[in-house]
DRENDO-1510 file (C-alpha; in Angstrom, 1 decimal, always signed):
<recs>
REC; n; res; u; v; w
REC; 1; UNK; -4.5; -39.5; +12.0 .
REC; 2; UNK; -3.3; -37.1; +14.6 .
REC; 3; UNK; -1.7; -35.0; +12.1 .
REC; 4; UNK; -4.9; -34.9; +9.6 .
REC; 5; UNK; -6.4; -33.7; +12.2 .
REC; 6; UNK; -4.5; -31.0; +13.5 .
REC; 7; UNK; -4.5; -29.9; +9.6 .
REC; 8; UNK; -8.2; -30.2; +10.0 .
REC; 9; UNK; -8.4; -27.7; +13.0 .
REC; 10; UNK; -5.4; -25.8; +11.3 .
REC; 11; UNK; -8.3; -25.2; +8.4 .
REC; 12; UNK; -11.1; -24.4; +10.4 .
REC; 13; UNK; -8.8; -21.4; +12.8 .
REC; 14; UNK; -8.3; -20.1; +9.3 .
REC; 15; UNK; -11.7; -20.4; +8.0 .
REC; 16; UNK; -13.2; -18.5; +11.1 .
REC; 17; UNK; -10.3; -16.1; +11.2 .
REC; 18; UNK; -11.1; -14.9; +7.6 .
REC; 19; UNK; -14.5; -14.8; +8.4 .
REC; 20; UNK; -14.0; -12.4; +11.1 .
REC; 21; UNK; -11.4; -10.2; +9.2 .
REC; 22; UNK; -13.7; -9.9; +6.4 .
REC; 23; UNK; -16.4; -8.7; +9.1 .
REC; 24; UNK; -14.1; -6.3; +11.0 .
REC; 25; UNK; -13.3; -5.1; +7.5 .
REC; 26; UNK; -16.6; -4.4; +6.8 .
REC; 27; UNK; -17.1; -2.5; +10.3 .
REC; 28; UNK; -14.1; -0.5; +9.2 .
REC; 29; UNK; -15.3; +0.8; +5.5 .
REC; 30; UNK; -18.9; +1.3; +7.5 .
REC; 31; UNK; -17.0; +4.0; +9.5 .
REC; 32; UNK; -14.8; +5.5; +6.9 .
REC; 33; UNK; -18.4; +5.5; +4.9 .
REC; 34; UNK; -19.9; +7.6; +8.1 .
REC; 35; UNK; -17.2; +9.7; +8.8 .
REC; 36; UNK; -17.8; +11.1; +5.4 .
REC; 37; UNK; -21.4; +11.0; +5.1 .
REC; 38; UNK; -21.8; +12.8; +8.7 .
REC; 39; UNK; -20.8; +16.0; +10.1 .
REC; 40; UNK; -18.5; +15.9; +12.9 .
REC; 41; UNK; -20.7; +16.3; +15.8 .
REC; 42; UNK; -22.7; +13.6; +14.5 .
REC; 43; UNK; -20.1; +11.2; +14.0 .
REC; 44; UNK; -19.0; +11.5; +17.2 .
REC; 45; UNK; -22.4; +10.8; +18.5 .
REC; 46; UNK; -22.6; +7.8; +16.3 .
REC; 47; UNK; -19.3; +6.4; +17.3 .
REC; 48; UNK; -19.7; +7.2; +21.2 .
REC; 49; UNK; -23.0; +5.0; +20.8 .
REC; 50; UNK; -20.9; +2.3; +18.9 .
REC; 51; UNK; -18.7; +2.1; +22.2 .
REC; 52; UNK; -21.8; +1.7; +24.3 .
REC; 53; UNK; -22.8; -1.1; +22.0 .
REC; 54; UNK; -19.4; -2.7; +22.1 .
REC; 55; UNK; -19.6; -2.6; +25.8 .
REC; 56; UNK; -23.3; -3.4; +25.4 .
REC; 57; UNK; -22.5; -6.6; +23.5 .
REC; 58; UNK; -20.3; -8.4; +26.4 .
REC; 59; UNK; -22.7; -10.2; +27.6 .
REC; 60; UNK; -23.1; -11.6; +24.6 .
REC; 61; UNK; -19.6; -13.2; +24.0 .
REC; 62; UNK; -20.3; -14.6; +27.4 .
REC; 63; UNK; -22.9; -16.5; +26.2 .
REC; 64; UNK; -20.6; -17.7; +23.4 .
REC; 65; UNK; -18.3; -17.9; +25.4 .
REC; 66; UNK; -20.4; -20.5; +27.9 .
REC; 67; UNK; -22.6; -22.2; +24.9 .
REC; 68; UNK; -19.1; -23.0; +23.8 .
REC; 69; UNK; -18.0; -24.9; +26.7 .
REC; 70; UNK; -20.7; -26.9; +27.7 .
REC; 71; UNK; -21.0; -27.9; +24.3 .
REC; 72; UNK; -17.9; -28.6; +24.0 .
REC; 73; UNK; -17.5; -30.9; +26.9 .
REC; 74; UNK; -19.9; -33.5; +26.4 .
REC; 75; UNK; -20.3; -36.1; +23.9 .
REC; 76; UNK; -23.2; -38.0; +23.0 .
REC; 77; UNK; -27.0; -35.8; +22.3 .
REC; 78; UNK; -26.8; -32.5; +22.9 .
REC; 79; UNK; -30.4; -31.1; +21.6 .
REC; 80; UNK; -31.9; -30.6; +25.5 .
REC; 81; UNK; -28.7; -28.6; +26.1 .
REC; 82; UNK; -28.8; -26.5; +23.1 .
REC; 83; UNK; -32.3; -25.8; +23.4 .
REC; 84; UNK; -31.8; -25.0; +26.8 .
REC; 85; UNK; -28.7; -22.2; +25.9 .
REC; 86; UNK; -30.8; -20.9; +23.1 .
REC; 87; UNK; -33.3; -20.0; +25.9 .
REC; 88; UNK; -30.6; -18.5; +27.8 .
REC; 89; UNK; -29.1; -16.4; +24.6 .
REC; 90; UNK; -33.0; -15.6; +24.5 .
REC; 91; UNK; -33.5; -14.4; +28.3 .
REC; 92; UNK; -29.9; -12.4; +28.4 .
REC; 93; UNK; -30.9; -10.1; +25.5 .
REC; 94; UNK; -34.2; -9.8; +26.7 .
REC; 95; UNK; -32.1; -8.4; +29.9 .
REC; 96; UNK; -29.6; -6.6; +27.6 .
REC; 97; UNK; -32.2; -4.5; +26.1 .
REC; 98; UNK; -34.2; -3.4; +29.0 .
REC; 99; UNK; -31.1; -2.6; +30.6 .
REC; 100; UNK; -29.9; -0.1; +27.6 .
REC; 101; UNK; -33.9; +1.0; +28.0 .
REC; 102; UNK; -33.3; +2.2; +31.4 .
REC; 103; UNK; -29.7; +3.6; +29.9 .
REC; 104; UNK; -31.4; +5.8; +27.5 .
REC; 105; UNK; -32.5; +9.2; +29.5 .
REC; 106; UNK; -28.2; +8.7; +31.6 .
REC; 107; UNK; -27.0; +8.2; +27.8 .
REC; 108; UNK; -28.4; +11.5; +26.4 .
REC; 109; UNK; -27.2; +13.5; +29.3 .
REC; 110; UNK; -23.9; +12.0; +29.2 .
REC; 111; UNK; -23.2; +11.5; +25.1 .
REC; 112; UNK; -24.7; +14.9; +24.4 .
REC; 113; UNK; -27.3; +12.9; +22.2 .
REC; 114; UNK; -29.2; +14.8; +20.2 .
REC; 115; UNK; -32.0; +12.3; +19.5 .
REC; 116; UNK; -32.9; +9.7; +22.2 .
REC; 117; UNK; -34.0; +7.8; +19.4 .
REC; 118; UNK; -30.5; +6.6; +18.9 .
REC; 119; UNK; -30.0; +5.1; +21.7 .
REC; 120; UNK; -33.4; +3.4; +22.0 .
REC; 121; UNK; -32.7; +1.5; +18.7 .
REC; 122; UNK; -29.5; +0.5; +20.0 .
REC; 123; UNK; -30.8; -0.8; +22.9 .
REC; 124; UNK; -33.2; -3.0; +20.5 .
REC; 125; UNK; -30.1; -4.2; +19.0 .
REC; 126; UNK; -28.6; -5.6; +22.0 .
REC; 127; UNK; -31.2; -8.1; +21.3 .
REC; 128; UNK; -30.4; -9.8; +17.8 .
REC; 129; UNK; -26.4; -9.5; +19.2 .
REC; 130; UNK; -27.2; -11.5; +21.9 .
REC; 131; UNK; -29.1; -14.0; +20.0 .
REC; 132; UNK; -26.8; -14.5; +17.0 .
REC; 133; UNK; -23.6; -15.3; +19.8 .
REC; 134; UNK; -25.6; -17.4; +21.2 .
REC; 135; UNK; -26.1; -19.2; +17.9 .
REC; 136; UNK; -22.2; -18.9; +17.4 .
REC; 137; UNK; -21.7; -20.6; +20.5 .
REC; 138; UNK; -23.6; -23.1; +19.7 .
REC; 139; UNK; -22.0; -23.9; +16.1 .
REC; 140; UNK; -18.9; -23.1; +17.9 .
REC; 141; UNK; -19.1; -25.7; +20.9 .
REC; 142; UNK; -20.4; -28.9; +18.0 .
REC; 143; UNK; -17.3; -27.8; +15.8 .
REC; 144; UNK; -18.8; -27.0; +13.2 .
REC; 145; UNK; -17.2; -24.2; +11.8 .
REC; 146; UNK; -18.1; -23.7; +8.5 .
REC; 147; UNK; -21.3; -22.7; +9.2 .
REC; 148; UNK; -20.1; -20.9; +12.2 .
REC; 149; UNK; -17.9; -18.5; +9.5 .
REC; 150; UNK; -20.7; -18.4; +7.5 .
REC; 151; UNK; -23.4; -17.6; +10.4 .
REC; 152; UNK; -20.4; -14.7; +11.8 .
REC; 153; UNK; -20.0; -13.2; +8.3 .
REC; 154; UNK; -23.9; -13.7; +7.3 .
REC; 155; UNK; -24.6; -11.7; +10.3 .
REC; 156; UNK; -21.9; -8.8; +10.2 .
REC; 157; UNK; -22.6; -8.0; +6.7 .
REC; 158; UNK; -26.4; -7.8; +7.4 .
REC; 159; UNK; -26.2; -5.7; +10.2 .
REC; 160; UNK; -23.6; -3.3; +8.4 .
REC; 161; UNK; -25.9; -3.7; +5.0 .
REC; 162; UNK; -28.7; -2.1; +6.9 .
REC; 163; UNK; -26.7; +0.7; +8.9 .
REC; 164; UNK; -25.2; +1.6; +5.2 .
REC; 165; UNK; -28.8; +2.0; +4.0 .
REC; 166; UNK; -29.9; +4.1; +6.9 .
REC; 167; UNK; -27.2; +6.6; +6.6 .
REC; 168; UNK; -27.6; +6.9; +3.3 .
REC; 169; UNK; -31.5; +7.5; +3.4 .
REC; 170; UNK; -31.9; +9.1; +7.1 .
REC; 171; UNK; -28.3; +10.7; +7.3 .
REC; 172; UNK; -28.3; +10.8; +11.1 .
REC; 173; UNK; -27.4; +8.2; +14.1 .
REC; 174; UNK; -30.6; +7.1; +14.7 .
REC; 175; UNK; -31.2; +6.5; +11.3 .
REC; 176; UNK; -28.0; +4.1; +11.0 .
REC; 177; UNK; -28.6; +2.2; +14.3 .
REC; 178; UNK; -32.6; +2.1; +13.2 .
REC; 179; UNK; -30.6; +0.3; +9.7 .
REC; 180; UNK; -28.4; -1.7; +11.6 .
REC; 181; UNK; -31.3; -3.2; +13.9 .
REC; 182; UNK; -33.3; -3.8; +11.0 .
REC; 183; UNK; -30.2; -5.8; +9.2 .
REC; 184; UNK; -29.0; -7.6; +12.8 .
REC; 185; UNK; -32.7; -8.9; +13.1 .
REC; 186; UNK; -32.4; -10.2; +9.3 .
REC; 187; UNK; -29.4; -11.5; +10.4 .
REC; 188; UNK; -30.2; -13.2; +13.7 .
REC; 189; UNK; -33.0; -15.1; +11.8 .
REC; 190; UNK; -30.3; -16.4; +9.5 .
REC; 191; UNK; -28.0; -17.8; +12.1 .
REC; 192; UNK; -31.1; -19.3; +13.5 .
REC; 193; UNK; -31.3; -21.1; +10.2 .
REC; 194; UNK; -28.1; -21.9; +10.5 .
REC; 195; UNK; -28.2; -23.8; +13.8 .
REC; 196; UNK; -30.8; -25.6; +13.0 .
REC; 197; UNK; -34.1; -23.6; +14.4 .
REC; 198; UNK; -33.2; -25.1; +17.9 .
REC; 199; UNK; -36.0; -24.6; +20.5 .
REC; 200; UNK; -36.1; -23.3; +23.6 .
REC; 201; UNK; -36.2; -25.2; +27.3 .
REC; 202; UNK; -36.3; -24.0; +30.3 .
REC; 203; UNK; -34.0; -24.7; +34.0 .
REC; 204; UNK; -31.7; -21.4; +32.7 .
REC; 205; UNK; -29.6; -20.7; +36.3 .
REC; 206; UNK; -27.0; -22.5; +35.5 .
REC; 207; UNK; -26.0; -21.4; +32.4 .
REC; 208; UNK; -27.1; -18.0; +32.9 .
REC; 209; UNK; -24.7; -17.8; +36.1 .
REC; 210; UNK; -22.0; -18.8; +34.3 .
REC; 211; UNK; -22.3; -16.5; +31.6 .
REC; 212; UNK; -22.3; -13.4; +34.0 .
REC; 213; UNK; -19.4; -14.8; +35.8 .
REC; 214; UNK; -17.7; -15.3; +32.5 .
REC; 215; UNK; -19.2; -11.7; +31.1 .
REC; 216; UNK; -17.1; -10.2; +34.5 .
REC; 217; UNK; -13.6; -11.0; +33.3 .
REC; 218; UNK; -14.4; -10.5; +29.2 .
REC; 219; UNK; -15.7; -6.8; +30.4 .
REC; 220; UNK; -12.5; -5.9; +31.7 .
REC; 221; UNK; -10.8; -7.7; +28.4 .
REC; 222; UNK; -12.6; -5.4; +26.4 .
REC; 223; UNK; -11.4; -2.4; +28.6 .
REC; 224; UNK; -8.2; -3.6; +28.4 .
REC; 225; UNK; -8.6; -4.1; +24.5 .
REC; 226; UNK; -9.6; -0.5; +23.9 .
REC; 227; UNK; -8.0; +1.1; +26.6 .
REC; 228; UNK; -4.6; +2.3; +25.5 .
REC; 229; UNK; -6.2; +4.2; +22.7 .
REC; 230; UNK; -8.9; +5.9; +24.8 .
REC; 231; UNK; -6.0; +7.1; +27.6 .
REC; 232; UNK; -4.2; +8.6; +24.3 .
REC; 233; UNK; -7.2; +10.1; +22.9 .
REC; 234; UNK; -7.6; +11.9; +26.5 .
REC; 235; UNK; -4.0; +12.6; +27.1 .
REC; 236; UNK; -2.4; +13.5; +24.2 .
REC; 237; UNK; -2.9; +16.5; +21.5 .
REC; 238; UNK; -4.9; +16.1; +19.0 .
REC; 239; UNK; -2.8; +15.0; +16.3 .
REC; 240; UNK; -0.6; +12.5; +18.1 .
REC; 241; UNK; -4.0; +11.0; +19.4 .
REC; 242; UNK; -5.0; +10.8; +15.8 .
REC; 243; UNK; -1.4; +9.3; +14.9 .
REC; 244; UNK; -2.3; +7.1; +17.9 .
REC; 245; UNK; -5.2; +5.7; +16.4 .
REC; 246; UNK; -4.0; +5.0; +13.3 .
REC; 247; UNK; -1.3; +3.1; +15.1 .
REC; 248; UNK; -4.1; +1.1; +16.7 .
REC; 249; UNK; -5.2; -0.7; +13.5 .
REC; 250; UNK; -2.5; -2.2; +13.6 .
REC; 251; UNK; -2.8; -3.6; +16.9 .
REC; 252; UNK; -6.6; -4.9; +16.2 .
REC; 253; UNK; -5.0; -6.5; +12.8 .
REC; 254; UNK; -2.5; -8.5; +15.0 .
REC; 255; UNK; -5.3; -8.9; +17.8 .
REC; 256; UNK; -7.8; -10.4; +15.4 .
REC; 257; UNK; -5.4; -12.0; +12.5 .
REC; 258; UNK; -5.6; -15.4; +14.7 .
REC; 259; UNK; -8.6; -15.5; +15.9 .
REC; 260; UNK; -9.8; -18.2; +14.8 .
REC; 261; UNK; -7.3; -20.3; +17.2 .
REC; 262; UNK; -9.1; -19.1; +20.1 .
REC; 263; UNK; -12.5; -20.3; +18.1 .
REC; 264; UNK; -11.5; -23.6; +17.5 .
REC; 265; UNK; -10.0; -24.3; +20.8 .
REC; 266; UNK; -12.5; -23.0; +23.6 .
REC; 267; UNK; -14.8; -25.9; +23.0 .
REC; 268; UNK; -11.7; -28.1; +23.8 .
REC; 269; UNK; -10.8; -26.5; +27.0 .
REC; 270; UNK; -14.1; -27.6; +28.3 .
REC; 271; UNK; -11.9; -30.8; +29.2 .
REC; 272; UNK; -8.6; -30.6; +31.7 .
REC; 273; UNK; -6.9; -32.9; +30.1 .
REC; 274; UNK; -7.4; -31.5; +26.3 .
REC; 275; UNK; -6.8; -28.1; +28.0 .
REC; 276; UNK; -3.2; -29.2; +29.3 .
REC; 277; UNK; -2.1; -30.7; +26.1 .
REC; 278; UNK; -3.9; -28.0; +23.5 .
REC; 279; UNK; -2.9; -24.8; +25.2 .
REC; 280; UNK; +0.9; -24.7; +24.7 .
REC; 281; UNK; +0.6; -25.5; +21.4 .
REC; 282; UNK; -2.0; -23.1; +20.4 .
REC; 283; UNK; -0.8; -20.3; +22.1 .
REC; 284; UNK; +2.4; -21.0; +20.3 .
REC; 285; UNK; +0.7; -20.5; +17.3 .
REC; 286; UNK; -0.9; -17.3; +17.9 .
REC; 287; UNK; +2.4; -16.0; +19.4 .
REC; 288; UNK; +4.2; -16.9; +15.6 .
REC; 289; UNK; +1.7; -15.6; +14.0 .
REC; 290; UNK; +2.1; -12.2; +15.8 .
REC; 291; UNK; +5.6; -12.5; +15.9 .
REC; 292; UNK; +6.0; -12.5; +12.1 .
REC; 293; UNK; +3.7; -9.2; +11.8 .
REC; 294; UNK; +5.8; -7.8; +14.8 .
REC; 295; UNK; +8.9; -8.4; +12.4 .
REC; 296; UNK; +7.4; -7.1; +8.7 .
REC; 297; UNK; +6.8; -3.8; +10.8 .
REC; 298; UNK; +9.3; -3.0; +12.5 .
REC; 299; UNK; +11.3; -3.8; +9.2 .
REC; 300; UNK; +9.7; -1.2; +7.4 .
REC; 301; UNK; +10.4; +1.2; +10.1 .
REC; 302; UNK; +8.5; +4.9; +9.7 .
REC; 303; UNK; +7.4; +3.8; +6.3 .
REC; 304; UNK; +5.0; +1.8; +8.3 .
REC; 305; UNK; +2.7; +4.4; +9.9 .
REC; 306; UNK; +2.1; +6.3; +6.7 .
REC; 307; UNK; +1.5; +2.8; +4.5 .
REC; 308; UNK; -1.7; +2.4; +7.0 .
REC; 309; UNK; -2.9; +6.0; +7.6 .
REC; 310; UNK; -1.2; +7.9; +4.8 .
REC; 311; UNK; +1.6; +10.0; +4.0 .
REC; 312; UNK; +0.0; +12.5; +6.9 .
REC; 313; UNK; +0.8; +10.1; +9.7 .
REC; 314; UNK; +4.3; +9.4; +11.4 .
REC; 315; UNK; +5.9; +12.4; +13.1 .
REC; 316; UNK; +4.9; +11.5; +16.5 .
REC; 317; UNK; +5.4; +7.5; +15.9 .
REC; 318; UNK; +7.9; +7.3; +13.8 .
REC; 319; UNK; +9.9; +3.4; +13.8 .
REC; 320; UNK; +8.0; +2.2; +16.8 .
REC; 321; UNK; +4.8; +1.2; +15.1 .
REC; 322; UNK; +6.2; -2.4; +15.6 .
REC; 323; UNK; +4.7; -1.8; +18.8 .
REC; 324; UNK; +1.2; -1.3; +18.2 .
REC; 325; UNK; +1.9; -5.1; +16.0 .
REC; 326; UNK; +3.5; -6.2; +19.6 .
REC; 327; UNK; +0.5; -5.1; +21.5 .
REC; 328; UNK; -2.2; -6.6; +19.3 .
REC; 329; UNK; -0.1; -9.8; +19.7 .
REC; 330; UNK; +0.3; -10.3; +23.2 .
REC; 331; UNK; -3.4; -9.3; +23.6 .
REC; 332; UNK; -4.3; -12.4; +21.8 .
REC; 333; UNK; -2.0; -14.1; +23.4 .
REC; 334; UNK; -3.7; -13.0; +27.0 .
REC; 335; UNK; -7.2; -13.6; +25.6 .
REC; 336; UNK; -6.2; -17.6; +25.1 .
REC; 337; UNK; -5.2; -17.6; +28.2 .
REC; 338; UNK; -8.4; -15.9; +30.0 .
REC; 339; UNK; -10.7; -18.1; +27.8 .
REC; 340; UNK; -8.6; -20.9; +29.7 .
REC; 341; UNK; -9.1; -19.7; +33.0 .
REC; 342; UNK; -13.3; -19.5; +32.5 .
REC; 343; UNK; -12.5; -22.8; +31.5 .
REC; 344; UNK; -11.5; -24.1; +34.3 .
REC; 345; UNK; -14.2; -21.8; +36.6 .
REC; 346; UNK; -11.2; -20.2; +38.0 .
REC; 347; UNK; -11.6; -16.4; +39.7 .
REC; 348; UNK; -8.4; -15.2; +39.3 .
REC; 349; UNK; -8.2; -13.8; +35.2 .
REC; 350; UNK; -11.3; -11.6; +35.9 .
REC; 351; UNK; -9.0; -9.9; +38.5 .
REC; 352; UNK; -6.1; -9.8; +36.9 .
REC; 353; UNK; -7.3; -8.4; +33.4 .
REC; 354; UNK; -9.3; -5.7; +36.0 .
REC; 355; UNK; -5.8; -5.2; +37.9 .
REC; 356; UNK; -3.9; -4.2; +34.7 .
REC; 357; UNK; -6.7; -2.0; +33.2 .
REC; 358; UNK; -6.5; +0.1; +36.6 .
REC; 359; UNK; -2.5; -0.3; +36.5 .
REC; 360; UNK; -2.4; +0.9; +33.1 .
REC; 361; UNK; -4.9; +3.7; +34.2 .
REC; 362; UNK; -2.6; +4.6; +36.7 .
REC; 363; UNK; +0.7; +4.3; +34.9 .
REC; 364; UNK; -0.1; +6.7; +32.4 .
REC; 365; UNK; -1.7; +9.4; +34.8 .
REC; 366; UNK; +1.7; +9.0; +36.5 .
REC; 367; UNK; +3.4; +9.5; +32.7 .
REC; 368; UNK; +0.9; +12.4; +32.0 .
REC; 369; UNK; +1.8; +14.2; +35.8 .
REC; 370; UNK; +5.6; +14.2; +35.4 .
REC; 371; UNK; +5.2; +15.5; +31.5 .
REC; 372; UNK; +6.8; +12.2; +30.4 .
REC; 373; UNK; +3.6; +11.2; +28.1 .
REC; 374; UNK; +4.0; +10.7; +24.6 .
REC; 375; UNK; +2.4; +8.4; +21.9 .
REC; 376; UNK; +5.4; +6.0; +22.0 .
REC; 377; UNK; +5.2; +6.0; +26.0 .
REC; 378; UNK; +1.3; +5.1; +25.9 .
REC; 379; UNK; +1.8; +2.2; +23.8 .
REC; 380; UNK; +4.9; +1.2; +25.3 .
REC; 381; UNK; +3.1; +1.0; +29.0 .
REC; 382; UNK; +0.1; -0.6; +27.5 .
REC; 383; UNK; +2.8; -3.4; +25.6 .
REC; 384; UNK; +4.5; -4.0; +29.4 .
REC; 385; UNK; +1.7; -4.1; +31.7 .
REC; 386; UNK; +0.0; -7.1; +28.9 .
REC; 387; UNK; +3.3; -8.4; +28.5 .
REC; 388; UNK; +3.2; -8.9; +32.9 .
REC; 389; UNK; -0.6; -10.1; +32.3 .
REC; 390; UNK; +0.7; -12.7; +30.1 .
REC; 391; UNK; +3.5; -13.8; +32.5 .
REC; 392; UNK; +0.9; -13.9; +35.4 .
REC; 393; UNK; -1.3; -16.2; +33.0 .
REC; 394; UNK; +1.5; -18.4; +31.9 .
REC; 395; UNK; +2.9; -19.0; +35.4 .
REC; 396; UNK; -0.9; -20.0; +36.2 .
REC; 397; UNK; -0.6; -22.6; +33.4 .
REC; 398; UNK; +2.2; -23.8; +34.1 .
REC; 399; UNK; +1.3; -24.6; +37.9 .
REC; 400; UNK; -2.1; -26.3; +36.8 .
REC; 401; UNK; +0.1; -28.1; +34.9 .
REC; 402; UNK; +2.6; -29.0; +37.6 .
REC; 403; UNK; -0.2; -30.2; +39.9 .
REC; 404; UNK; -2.0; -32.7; +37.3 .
REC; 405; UNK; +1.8; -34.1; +35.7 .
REC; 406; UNK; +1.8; -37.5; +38.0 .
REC; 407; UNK; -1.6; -38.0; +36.2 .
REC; 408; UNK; -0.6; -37.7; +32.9 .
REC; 409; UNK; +0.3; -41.2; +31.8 .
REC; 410; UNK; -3.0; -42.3; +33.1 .
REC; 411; UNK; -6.3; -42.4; +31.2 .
REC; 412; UNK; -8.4; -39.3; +31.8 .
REC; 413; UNK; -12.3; -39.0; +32.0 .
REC; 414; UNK; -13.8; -36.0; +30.2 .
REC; 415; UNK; -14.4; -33.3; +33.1 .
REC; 416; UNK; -17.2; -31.7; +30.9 .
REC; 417; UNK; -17.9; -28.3; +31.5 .
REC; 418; UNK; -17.2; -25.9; +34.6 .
REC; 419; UNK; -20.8; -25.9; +35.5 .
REC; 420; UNK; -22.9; -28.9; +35.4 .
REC; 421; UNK; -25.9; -28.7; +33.1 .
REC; 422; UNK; -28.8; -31.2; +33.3 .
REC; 423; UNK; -29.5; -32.8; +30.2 .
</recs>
């Protein structure tokens, strides 16, 4: 039974994981798609407001993050607790957007913005982003995961649909995040559908407290995520920054190729006891899956660089695109571990993701100062520093571990989630 099971699960991670490939595949030819469709200027206003809505969106995969747990951790009727983090999905995006509202007149000073328009629509689509993880969350934490893919790729495609359509008819910024609200909204409604139409209840501290506290430590993730191409991008020349960032598709493929383990197993590590017996295993899984990428690229050498980018890519790079594959993977690896820590309400990952952003920071000023800095350095510094992260995060399991092991052999009662939530 076990092992029907654990194929069971097996088929879910790979489920969601193609679900969310197919999305971020879709993100990808919707910025090939603008980058030809816009002149350069505008393009880079339109992808310096896709940052801010990437940052913008964190407090959104804390509420996933949270609607996941609490789900997760409790057994018998959930519909007062749904309802209640639907209201909570409701009230952070409510907060989102009036916080990019204030953010508009800072954004068009800093960004250069040519239209404030732009960044007004975006912050109205903080709103559906919010929503919709919320809704993921929800499908996410009652496992079920088919309509969790289907809610995930329902709502990428939308959103992009509608951002296509808007450049293509407007041809500016605004015009593609005016489409890409328009399609989110269509989008939200459809994951709404799909979980059910839940309601809304109020009593929201709880909840909403621990999604900021678990928003704190994904925010400095998501630095972490991005950073290593944004220090190349302001360190190095122009082209090796443009080699650079080829490089770093690679790194999100091997980042979000097992995805869906992480998925599957939050809502388990709601409970201690699943938590020590599930964590090993599945960070295992995401470390073979990285570890055969890490191998099929650094087997093809400097042929690997220009089979992503083209034949116009790989002077500064050459063999060590393996790197970028090695980077992705450990990344994954340390966001299995983080999700474990929120688990468990712990304070420490929020710091230590933070600490190795402004380490990394650091390391590569020092690089940049003694004239040291290359593409190959970057990455390499970015590889070590998540490698230590990792380490720090392992050693953290294994002590939890070490405390609970005269308990093992007895029966364990579900912990539930890291924050009590009335029914």
């Amino acid at each position: 039974m076990s092992g029907l099971r654990f194929r069971g699960e097996l088929g879910s991670a790979a489920l969601v994981s193609v679900a969310l490939l197919g999305t971020n595949a879709l993100a990808y030819g919707f910025t090939v798609l603008a980058a030809r469709a816009l002149a350069p200027a505008a393009f880079g206003e339109l992808a310096a407001l896709m940052s801010v809505l990437l940052v913008g969106s964190v407090p959104a995969t804390g509420v996933q993050t949270v609607a996941a747990l609490y789900l997760g951790g409790r057994d018998g009727d959930r519909s007062g607790v749904v309802r209640r983090l639907h209201a909570t999905a409701g009230a952070t995006g409510l907060v989102v957007t009036a916080a990019g509202v204030l953010a508009i007149a800072p954004a068009v000073v800093l960004l250069h913005l040519q239209d404030p328009a732009a960044m007004a629509w975006l912050a109205v689509l903080l709103f559906p982003h919010t929503l919709v993880a919320g809704y993921q969350g929800i499908l996410q934490g009652t496992h079920r995961y088919g309509r969790l893919a289907a809610v995930a790729a329902g709502f990428g495609a939308a959103k992009l649909a509608g951002g296509t359509v808007g450049l293509l008819v407007g041809g500016t910024p605004t015009a593609a995040l005016a489409g890409m609200t328009v399609g989110a909204s269509v989008g939200a409604a459809l994951g709404w559908a799909g979980c059910g139409f839940p309601g809304l209840r109020g009593r929201l501290r709880a909840p909403a407290l621990a999604a900021a506290r678990a928003s704190a430590a994904l925010l400095g993730f998501v630095l972490l995520l991005n950073l290593d191409l944004l220090l190349a991008r302001h360190h190095l020349p122009a082209g090796a920054a443009g080699e650079y960032a080829v490089g770093s598709i690679v790194a999100k493929v091997a980042f979000w190729l097992p995805q869906g383990v992480g998925v599957v197993l939050l809502p388990r590590l709601a409970d201690a006891g699943r938590r020590r017996r599930l964590l090993a295993p599945a960070l295992a899984l995401v470390a073979g899956v990285g570890a055969v990428l890490t191998l099929a690229t650094a087997a093809l050498g400097a042929a690997a660089l220009p089979l992503v980018g083209g034949a116009a890519y790989g002077d500064s790079l050459g063999a060590a695109t393996w790197c970028f594959a090695a980077l992705g993977t450990l990344l994954a690896v340390a966001q299995l571990l983080l999700y474990s820590d929120i688990a468990a309400a712990g304070r420490l990952p929020g710091v230590l993701v933070w600490s190795a952003a402004v380490l990394e920071v650091a390391a590569v000023q020092v690089l940049a100062a003694t004239g040291a800095l290359s593409a190959v350095a970057v990455v390499a510094t970015a590889t070590l520093i998540t490698a230590a992260l990792v380490a720090a995060g392992l050693m953290r399991h294994r002590q939890e571990r070490a405390r609970t092991a005269p308990h093992l052999l007895a029966p364990e009662p579900s912990t539930g989630s890291p924050v009590p939530l009335p029914n």
